[in-house]
N, C-alpha and C positions, 0 to 999 in steps of 0.2 A: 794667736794674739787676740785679746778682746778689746774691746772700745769701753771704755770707763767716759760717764758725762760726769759732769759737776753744776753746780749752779753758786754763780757771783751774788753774794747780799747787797742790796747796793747801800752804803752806806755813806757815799759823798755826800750825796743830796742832803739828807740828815742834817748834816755834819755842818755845811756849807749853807741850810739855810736857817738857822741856829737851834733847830730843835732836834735834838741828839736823841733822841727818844729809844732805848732799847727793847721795851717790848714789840714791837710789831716788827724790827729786826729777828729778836730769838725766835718769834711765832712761824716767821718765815723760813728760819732756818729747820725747824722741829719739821715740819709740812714737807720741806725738802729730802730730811732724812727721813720721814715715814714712807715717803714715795718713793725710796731707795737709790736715791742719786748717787754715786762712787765718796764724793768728795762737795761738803760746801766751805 
């Protein structure tokens, strides 16, 4: 059995303090998957 991480985008805060902004979400995501996370 292997251990797979993942990493949470956190997208409440965004969301919740009204700027929804999606680039620095995807930026974070791409960064996560270059660094070979299992799952964002």
């Amino acid at each position: 059995m292997t251990v797979e991480l993942g990493v949470l985008i956190p997208t409440r805060e965004a969301v919740m303090s009204g700027r929804p902004g999606t680039a620095p979400l995807l930026a974070m995501a791409e960064r996560a998957e270059a660094a070979g996370f299992d799952s964002v």
